[in-house]
N, C-alpha and C positions, 0 to 999 in steps of 0.2 A: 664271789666276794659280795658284802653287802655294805650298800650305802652309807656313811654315819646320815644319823637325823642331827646332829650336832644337839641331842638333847643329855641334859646331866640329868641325872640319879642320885636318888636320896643317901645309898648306900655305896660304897667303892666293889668293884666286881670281887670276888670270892678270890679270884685267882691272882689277879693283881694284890692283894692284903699278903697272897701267901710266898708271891713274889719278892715283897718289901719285905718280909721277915725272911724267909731265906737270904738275901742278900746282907741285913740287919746284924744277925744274932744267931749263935751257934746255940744248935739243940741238947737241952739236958737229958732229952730221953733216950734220945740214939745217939747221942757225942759226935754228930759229927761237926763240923767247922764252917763259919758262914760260906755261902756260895754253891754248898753241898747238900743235896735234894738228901731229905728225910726218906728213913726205911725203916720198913716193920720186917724184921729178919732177915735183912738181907739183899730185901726186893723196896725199890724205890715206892713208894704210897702215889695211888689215885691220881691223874690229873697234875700233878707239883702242888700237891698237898701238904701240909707240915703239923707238926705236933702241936697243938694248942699250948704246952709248955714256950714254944716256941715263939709265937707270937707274945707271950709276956714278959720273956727274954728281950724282946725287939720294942718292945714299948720303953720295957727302964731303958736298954741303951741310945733310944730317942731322947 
């Protein structure tokens, strides 16, 4: 486990952004329904990765 430095960052972590949009907004590219991890054929993407569609999705319904 590692320590927090309780320091903030300029930028929100990658993973966490791709967290709030999953959660957010359902994907146009793979159709699936918020809460449900994006896939490219099949197989769930990288990490809980999401379609860049996806995140624009999660922005209007912000």
């Amino acid at each position: 486990m590692v320590p927090s430095l309780r320091r903030r960052t300029e930028q929100v972590h990658q993973q966490r952004m791709a967290a709030w949009a999953q959660l957010r907004a359902c994907c146009p590219t793979c159709q699936v329904e918020p809460t449900m991890p994006c896939h490219l054929d099949g197989w769930p993407l990288e990490n809980g990765a999401v379609h860049a569609r996806r995140y624009e999705e999660a922005e209007v319904a912000a």
